[in-house]
N, CA, C and O atoms as a DFTB+ gen file, in Angstrom:
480 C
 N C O
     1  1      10.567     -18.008      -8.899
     2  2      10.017     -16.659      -8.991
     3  2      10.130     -15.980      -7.627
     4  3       9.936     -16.618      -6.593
     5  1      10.455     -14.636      -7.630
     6  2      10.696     -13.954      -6.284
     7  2       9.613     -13.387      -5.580
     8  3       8.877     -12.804      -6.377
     9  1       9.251     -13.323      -4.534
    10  2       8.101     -12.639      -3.726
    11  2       7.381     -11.148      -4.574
    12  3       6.221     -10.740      -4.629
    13  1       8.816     -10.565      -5.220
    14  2       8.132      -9.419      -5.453
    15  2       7.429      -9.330      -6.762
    16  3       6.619      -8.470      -7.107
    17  1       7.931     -10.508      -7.539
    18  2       7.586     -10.442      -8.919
    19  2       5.866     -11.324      -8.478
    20  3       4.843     -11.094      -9.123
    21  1       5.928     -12.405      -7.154
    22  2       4.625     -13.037      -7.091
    23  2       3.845     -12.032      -6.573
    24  3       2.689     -12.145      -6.981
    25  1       4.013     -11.050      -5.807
    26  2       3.240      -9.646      -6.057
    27  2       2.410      -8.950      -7.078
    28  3       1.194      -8.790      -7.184
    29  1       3.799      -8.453      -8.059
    30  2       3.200      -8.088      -9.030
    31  2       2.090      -8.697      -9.828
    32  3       1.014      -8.252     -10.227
    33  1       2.684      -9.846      -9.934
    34  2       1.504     -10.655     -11.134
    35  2       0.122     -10.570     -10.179
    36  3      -0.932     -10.029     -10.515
    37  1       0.322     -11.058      -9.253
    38  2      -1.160     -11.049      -8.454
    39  2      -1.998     -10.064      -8.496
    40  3      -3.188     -10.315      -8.686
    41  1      -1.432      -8.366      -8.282
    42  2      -2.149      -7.474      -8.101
    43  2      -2.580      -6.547      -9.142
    44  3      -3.401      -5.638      -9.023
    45  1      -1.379      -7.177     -11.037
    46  2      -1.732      -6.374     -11.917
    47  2      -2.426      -7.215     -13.068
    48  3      -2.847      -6.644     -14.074
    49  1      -2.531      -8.537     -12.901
    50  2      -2.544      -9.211     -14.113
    51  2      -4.033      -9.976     -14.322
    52  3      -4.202     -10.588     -15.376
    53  1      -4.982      -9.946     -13.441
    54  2      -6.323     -10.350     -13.334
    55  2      -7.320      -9.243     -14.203
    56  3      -7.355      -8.025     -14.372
    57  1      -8.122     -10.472     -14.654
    58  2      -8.830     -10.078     -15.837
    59  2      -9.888      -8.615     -15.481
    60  3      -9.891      -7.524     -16.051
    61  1     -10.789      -9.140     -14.244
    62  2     -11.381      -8.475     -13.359
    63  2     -10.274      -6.865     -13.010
    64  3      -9.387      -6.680     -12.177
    65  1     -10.808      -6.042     -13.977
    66  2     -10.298      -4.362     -13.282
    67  2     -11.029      -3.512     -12.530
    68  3     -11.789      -2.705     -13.064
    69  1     -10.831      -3.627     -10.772
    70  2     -11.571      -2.462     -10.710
    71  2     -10.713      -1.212     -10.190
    72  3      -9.545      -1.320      -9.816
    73  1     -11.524       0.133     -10.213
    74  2     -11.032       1.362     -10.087
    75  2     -11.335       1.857      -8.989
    76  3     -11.503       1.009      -8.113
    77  1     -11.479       2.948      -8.667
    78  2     -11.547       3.648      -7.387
    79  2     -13.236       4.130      -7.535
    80  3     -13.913       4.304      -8.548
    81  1     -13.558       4.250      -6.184
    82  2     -14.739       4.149      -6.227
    83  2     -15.692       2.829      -5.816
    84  3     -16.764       3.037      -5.249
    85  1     -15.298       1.596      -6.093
    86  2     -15.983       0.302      -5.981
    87  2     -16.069       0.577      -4.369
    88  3     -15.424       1.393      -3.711
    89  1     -16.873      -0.177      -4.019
    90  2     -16.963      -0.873      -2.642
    91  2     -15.911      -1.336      -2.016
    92  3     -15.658      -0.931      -0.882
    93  1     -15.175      -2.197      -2.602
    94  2     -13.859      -3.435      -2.183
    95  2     -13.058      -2.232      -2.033
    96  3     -12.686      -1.820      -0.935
    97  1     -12.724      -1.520      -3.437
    98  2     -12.026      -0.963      -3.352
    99  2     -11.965       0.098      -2.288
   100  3     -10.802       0.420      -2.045
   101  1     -12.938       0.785      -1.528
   102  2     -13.064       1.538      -0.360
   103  2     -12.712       0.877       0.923
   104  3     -12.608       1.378       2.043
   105  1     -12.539      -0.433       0.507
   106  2     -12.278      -1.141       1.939
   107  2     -11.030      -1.303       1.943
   108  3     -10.447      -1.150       3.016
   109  1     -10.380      -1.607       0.918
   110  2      -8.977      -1.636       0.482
   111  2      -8.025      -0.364       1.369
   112  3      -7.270      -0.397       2.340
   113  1      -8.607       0.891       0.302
   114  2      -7.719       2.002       1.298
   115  2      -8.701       2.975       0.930
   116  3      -9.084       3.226      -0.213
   117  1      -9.032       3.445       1.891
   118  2     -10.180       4.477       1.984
   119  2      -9.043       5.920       2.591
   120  3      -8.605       5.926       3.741
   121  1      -8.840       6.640       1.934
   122  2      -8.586       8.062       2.001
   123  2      -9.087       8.852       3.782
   124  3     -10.103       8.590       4.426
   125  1      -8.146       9.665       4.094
   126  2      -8.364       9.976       5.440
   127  2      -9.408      11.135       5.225
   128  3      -9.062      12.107       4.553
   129  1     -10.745      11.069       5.800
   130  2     -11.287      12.243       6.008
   131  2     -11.986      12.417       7.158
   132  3     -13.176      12.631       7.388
   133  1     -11.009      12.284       7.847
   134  2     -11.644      13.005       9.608
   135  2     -10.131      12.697      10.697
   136  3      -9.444      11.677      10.631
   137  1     -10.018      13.252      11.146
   138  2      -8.695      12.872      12.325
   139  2      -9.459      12.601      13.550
   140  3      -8.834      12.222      14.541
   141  1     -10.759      12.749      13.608
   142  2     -11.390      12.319      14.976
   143  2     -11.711      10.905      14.993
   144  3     -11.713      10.054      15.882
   145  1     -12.068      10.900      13.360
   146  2     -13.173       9.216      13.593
   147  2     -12.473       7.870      13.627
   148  3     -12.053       7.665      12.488
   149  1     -12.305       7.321      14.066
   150  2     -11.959       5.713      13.619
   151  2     -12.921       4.755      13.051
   152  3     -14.057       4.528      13.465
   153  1     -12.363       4.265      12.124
   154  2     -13.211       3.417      11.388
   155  2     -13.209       1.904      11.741
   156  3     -12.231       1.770      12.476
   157  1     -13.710       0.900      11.613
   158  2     -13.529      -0.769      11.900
   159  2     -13.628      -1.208      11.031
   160  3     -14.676      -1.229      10.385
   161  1     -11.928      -2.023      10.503
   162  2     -12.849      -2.878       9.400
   163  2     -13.003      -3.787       9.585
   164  3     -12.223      -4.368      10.340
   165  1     -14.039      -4.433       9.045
   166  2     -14.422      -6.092       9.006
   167  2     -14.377      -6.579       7.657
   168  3     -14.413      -5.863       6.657
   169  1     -14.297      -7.826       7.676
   170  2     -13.887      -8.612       6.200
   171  2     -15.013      -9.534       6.523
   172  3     -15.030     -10.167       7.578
   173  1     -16.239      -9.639       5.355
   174  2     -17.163     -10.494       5.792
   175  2     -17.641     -11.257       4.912
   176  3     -18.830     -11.500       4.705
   177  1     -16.187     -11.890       4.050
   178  2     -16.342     -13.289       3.487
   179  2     -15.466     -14.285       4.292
   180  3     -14.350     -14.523       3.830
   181  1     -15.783     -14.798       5.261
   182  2     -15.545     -15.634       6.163
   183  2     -15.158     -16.704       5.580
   184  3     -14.071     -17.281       5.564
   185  1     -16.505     -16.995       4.928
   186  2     -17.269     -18.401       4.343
   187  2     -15.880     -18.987       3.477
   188  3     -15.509     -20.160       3.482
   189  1     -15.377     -18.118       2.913
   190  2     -14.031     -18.658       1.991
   191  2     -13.188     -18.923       2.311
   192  3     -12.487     -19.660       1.618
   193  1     -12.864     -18.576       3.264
   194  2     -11.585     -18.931       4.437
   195  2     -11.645     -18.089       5.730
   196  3     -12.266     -17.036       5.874
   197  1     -10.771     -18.839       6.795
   198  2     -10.487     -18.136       7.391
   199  2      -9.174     -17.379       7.860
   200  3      -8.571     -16.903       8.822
   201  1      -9.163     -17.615       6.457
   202  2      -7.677     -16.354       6.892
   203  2      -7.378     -15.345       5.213
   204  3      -7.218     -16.090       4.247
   205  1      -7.329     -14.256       4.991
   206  2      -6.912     -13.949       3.945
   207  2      -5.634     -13.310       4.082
   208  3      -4.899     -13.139       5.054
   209  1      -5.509     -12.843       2.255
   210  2      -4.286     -12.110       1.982
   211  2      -4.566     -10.844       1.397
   212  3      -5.211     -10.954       0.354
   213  1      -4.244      -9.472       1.787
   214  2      -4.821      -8.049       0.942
   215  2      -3.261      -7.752       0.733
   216  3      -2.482      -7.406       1.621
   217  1      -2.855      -8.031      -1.107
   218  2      -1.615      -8.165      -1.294
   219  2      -1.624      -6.597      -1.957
   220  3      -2.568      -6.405      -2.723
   221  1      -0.654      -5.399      -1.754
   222  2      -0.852      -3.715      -1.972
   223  2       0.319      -3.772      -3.104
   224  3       1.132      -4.682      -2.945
   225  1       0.446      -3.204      -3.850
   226  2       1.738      -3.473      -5.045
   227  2       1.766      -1.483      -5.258
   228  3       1.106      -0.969      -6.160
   229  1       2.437      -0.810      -4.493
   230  2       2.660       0.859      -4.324
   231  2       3.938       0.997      -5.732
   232  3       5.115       0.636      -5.719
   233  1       3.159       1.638      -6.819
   234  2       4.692       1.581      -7.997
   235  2       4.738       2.878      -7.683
   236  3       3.780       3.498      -7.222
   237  1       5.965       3.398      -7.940
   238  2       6.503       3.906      -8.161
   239  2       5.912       5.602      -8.897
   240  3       6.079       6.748      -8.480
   241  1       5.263       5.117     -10.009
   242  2       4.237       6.349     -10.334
   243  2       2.800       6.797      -9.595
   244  3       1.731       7.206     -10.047
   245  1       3.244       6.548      -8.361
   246  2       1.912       6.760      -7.701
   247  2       1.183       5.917      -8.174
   248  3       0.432       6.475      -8.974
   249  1       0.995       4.890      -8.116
   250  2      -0.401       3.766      -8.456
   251  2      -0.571       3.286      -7.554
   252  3      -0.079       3.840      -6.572
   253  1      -0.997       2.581      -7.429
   254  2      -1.602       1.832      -5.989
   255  2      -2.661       0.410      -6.684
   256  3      -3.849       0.396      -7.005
   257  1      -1.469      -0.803      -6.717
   258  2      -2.485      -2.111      -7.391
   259  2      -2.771      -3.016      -6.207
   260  3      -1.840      -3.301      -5.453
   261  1      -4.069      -3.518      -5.974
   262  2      -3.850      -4.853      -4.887
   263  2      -5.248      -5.331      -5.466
   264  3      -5.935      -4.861      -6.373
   265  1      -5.485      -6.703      -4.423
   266  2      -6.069      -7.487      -4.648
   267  2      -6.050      -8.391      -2.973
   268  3      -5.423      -8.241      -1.925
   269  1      -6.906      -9.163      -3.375
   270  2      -7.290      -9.907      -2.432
   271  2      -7.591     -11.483      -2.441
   272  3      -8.598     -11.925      -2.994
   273  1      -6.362     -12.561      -1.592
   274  2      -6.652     -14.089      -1.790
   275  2      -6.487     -14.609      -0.468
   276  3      -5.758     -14.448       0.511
   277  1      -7.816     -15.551      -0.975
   278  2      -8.578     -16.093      -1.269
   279  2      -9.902     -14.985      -1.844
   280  3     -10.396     -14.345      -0.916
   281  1     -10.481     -14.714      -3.165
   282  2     -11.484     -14.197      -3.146
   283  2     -12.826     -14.953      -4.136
   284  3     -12.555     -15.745      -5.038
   285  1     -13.965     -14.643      -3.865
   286  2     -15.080     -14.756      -4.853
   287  2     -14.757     -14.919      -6.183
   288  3     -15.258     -15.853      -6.808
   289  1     -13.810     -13.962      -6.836
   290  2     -13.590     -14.174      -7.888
   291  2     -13.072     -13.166      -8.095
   292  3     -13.683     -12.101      -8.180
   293  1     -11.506     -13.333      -8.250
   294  2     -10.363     -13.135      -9.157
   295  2     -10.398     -11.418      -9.677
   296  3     -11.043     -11.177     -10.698
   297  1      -9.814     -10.455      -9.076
   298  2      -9.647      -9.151      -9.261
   299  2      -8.413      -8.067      -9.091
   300  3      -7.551      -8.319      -8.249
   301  1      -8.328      -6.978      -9.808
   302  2      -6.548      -6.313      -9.205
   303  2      -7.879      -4.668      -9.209
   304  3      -8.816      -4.346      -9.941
   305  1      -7.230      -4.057      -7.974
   306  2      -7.864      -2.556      -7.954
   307  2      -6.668      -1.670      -8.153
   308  3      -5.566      -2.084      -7.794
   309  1      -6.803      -0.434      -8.720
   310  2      -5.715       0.380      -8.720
   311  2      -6.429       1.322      -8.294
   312  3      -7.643       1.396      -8.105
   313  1      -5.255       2.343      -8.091
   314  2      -6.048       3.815      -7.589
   315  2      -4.901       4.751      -7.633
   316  3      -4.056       4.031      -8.164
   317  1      -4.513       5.517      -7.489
   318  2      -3.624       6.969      -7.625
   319  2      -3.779       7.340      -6.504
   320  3      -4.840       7.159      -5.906
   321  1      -2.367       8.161      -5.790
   322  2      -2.436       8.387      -4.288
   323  2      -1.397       9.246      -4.713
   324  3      -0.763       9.145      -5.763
   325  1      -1.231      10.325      -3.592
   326  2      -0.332      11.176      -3.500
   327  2       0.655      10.807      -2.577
   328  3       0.329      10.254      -1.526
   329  1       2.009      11.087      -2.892
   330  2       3.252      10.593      -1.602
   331  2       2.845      11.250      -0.362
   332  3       2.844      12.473      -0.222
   333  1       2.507      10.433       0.511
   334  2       2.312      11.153       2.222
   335  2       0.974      11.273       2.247
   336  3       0.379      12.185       2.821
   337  1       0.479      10.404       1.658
   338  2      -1.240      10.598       0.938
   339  2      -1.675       9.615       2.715
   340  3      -0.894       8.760       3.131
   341  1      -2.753       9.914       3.356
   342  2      -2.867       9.083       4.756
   343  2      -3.917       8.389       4.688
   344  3      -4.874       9.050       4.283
   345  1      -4.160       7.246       4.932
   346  2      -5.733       6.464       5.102
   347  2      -6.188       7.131       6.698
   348  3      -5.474       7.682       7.535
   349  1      -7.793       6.802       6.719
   350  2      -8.261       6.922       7.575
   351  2      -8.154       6.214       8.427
   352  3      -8.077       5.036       8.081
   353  1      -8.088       6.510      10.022
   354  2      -7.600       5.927      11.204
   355  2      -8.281       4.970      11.200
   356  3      -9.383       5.245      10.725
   357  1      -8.132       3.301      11.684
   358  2      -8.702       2.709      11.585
   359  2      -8.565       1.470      12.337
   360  3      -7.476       0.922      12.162
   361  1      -9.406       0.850      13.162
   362  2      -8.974      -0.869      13.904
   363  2      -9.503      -2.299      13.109
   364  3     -10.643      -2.359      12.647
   365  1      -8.863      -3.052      13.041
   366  2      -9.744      -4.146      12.963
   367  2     -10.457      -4.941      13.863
   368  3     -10.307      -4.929      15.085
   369  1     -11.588      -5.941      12.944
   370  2     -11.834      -6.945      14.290
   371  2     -11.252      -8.131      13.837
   372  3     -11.988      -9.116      13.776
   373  1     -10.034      -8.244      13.493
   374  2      -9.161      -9.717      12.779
   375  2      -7.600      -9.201      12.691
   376  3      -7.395      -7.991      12.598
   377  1      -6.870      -9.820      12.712
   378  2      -5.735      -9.783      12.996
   379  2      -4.873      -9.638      12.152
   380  3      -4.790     -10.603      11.392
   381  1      -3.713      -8.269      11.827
   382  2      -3.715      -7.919      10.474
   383  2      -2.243      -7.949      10.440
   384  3      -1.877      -6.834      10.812
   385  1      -1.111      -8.766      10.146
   386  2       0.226      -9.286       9.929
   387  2       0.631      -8.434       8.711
   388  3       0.098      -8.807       7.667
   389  1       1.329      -7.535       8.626
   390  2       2.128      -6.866       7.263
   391  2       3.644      -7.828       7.033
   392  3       4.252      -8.690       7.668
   393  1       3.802      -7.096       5.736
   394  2       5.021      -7.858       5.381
   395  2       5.268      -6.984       3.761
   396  3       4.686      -7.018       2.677
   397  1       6.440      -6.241       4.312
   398  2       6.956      -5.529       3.267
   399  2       8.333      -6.445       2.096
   400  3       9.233      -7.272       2.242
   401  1       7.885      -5.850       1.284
   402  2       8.921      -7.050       0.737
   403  2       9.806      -6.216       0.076
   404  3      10.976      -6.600       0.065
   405  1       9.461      -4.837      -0.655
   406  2      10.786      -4.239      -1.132
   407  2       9.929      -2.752      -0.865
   408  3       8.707      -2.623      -0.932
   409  1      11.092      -1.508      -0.493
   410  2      10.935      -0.534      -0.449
   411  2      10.529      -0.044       1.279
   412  3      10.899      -0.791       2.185
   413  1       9.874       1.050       1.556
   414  2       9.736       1.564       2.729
   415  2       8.210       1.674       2.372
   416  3       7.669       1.862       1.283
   417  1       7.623       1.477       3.780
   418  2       5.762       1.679       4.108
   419  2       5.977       2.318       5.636
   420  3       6.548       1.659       6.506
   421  1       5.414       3.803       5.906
   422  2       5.502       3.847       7.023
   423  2       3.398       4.358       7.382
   424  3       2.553       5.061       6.828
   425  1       3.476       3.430       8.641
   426  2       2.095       3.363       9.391
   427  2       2.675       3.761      10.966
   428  3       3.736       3.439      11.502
   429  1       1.447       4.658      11.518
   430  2       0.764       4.379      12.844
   431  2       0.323       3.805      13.052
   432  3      -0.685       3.393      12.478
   433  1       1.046       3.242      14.468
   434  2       0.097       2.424      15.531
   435  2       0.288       2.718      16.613
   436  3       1.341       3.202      17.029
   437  1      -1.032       2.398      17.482
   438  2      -1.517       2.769      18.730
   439  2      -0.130       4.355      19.147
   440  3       0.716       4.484      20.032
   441  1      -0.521       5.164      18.082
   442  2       0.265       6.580      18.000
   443  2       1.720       6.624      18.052
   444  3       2.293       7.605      18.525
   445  1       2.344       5.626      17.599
   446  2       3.740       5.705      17.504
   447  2       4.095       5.475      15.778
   448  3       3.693       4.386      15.371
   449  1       4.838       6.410      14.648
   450  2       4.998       6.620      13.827
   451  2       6.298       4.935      13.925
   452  3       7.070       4.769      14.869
   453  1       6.195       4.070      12.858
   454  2       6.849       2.612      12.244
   455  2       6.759       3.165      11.184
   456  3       6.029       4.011      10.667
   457  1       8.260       2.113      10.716
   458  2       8.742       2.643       9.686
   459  2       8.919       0.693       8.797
   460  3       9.963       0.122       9.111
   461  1       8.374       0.240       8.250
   462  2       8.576      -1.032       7.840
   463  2       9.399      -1.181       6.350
   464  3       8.859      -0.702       5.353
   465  1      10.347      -1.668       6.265
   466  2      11.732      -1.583       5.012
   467  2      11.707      -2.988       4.703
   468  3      11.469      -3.848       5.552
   469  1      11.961      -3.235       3.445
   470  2      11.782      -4.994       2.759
   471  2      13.167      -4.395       1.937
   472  3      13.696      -3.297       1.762
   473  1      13.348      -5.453       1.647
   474  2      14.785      -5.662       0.986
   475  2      15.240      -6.730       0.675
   476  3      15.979      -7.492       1.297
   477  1      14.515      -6.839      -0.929
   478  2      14.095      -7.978      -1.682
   479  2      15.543      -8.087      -2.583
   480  3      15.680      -8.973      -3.427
């Protein structure tokens, strides 16, 4: 099975649906509303590991599916986003490794516009 198809299943196929609005799901991708503020995120199920995975599955019709492993218990969030749609500025306090596997994701960092391309 290929990375992108172990994607998919992960982020669309769990029994657990949540929508926009949840908690998780605000931590997931929280919508930009301020260009001044920066936000921090913290991840504070430790206890389960120490290392996770926040796997993002961006289709094509504007959806937006992910999920999160190692978790409590077993979930996929979706949400609707507009193309060029921006999250709020934001740092962590944990160390956050991307990895595009098909298509283009472009992010800021420390104010320089990246452009990250997978090519599955």
């Amino acid at each position: 099975m290929q990375l992108l198809d172990i994607c998919k299943r992960l982020t669309k196929n769990n029994s657990i649906k949540l929508t926009e609005g949840t908690s998780i799901g605000q931590w997931i991708m929280t919508p930009e509303y301020s260009v001044n503020h920066v936000d921090v995120k913290t991840f504070s199920d430790w206890e389960i590991a120490g290392m996770f995975m926040l796997c993002w599955n961006m289709e094509k019709e504007s959806k937006l599916y992910a999920t999160i492993k190692p978790s409590k218990s077993d979930f996929s969030y979706s949400k609707e986003f507009a193309t060029g749609e921006k999250t709020q500025i934001h740092t962590h306090d944990y160390i956050e490794l991307g990895y595009v596997v098909d298509g283009e994701f472009k992010q800021k960092i420390l104010g320089k516009d990246i452009s990250f391309i997978g090519n599955c």
